[in-house]
C-alpha positions in Angstrom: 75.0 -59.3 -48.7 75.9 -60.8 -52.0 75.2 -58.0 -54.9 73.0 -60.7 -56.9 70.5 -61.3 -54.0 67.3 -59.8 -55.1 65.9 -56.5 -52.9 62.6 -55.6 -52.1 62.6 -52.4 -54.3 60.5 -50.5 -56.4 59.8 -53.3 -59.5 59.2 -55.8 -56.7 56.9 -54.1 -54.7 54.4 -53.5 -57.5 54.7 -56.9 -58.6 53.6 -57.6 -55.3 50.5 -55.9 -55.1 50.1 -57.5 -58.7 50.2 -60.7 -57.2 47.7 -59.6 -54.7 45.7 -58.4 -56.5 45.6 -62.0 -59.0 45.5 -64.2 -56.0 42.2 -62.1 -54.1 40.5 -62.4 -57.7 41.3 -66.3 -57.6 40.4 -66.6 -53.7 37.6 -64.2 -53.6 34.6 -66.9 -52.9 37.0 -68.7 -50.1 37.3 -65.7 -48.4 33.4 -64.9 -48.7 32.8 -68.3 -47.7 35.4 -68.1 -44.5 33.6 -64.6 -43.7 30.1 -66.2 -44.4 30.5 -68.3 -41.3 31.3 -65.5 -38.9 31.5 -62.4 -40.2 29.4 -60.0 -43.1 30.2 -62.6 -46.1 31.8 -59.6 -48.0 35.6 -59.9 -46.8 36.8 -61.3 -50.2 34.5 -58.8 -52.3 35.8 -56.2 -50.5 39.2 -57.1 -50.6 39.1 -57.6 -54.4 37.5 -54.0 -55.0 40.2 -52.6 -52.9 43.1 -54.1 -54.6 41.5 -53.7 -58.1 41.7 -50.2 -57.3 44.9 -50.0 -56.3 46.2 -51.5 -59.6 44.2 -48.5 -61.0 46.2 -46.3 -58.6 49.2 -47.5 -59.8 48.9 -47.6 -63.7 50.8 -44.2 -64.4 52.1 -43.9 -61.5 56.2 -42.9 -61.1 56.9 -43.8 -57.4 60.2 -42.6 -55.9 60.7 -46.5 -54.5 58.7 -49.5 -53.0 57.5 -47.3 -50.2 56.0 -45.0 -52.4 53.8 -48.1 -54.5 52.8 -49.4 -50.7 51.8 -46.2 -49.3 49.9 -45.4 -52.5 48.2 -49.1 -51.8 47.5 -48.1 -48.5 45.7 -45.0 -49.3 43.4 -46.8 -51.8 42.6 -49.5 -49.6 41.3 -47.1 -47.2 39.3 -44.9 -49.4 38.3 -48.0 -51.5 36.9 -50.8 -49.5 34.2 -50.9 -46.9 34.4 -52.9 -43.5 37.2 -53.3 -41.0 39.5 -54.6 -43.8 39.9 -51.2 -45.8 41.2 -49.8 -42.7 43.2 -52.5 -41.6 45.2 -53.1 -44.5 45.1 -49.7 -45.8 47.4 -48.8 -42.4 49.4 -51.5 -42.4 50.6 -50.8 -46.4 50.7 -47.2 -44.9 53.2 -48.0 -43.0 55.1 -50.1 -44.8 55.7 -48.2 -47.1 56.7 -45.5 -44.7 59.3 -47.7 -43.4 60.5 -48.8 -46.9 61.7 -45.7 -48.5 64.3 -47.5 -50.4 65.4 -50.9 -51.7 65.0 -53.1 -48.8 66.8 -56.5 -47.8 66.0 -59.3 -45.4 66.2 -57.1 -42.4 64.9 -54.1 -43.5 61.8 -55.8 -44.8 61.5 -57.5 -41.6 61.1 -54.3 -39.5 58.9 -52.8 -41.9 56.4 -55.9 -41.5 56.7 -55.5 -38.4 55.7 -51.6 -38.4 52.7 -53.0 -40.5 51.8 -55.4 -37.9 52.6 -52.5 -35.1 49.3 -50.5 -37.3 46.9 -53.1 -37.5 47.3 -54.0 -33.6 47.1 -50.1 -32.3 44.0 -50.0 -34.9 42.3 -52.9 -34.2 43.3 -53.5 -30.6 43.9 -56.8 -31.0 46.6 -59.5 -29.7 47.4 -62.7 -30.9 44.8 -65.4 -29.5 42.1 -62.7 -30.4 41.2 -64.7 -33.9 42.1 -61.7 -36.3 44.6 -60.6 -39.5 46.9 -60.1 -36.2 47.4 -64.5 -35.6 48.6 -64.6 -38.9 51.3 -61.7 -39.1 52.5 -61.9 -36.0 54.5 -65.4 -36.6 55.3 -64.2 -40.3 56.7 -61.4 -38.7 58.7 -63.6 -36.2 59.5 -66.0 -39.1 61.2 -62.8 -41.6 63.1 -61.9 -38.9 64.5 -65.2 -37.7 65.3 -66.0 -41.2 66.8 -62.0 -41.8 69.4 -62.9 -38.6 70.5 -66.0 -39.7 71.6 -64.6 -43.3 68.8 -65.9 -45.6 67.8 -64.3 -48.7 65.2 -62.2 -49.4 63.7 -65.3 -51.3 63.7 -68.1 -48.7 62.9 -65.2 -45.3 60.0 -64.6 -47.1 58.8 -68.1 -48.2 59.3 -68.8 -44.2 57.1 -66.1 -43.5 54.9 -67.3 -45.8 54.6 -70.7 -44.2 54.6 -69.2 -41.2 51.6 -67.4 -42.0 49.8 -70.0 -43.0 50.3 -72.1 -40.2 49.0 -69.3 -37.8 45.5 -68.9 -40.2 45.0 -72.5 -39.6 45.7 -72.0 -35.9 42.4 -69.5 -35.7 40.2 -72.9 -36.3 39.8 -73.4 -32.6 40.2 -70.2 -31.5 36.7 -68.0 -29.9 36.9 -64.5 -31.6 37.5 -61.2 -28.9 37.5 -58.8 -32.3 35.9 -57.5 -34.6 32.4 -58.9 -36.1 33.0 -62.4 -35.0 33.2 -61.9 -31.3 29.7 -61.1 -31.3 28.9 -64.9 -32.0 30.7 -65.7 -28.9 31.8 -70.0 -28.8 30.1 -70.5 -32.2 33.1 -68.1 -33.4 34.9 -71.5 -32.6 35.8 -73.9 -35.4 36.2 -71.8 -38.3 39.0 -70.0 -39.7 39.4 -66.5 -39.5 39.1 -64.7 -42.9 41.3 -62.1 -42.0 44.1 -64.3 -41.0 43.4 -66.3 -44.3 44.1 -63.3 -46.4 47.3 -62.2 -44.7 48.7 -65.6 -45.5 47.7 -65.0 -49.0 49.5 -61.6 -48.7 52.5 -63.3 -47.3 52.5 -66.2 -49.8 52.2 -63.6 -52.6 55.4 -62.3 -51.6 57.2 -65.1 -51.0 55.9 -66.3 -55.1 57.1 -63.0 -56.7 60.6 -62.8 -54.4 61.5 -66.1 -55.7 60.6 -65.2 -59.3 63.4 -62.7 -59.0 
C-alpha cells in the first residue's frame, strides 16, 4: 500500500462519528417520516439523541486508536437511545471497534464491517430480504470488500460501499417486513422504505465523505 493512502485511524474515526452525528441532525425528520409509515415515528429522534451523546462521550476523551472511539460509540448508543436501534447500532460500533484496534486499510476495514454486520444479524435475527438495517450493510459490506481485493483506496472502497448502500435502502421499497416493528403491518409494510436501511446508507455515505476529505 502506498504510504500516502489515508487509514482508517484514530482522527478518522471520530471524524466519522462527527459526520454522523451532522448528517442524523440534517436527516432527522426523513428518518421520522420513513419510520412514521411503519414503525414508532421516533427512529430519527432516537438516532440523533444517541449520537449527540456520543459526541459528548467523546469530548475529552484519549482513545488508544479508532477502535477505542467506535467501541466508546457503541457503548453510548446502547445506554442512550431507546428502541431497537440503540441496540442495534450500539453492537455493531461494539464490534467494530473490537475489530479495529489499530489503523486500518481497505481490507481491514472491510472485515471489521463485516463483524459489525455479523452483530446486528445474531441480534436482530435477521437476513437480507427481511426489510431491516441488515439490506443495506450487507451489499456495503460486499461492496468494501470487492473494492479492498482489487487494490482501491480507502477513499474510493468506501464511496462504493456507500453507493452500495444506498442502492440496497432503496431496494427495501417493495420488500414485506419479517422484523422488527414493521412486520406487524404485514403487506402494508410494502412500498416504503425501511428506516433502518435508510440510516445505514447515511452511515456508510458519512464515511465515504470524511475518507475522501483525507
Amino acid at each position: 500500500m502506498d504510504f500516502d493512502t489515508p487509514l482508517f485511524d484514530t482522527a478518522l474515526a471520530e471524524a466519522w462519528i462527527r459526520s454522523i452525528a451532522a448528517a442524523v441532525e440534517k436527516e432527522q425528520d426523513r428518518l421520522t417520516e420513513l419510520d412514521s409509515a411503519i414503525g414508532d415515528g421516533d427512529h430519527g429522534s432516537n438516532l440523533r439523541r444517541g449520537f449527540d451523546a456520543a459526541l459528548a462521550a467523546l469530548d475529552g476523551l484519549q482513545p488508544a486508536g479508532p477502535g477505542a472511539v467506535l467501541t466508546r460509540t457503541g457503548t453510548t448508543l446502547i445506554s442512550k437511545v431507546g428502541g431497537a436501534s440503540g441496540p442495534l447500532y450500539g453492537k455493531a460500533f461494539r464490534a467494530l471497534g473490537a475489530a479495529l484496534p489499530e489503523p486500518a486499510g481497505p481490507v481491514a476495514l472491510a472485515e471489521a464491517m463485516a463483524a459489525g454486520l455479523d452483530a446486528v444479524r445474531i441480534l436482530g435475527k435477521a437476513e437480507p430480504g427481511d426489510k431491516t438495517i441488515v439490506d443495506a450493510w450487507t451489499p456495503a459490506v460486499a461492496a468494501l470488500r470487492t473494492a479492498a481485493a482489487t487494490g482501491a483506496t480507502l477513499p474510493e472502497a468506501a464511496a462504493a460501499a456507500a453507493d452500495a448502500a444506498e442502492q440496497g435502502a432503496r431496494d427495501t421499497v417493495p420488500l414485506r417486513a419479517r422484523k422488527g416493528r414493521a412486520s406487524y403491518l404485514g403487506e402494508r409494510s410494502t412500498g416504503h422504505q425501511d428506516p433502518g436501511a435508510t440510516s445505514t446508507a447515511l452511515l456508510f455515505r458519512t464515511l465515504a465523505d470524511v475518507t475522501g476529505n483525507r
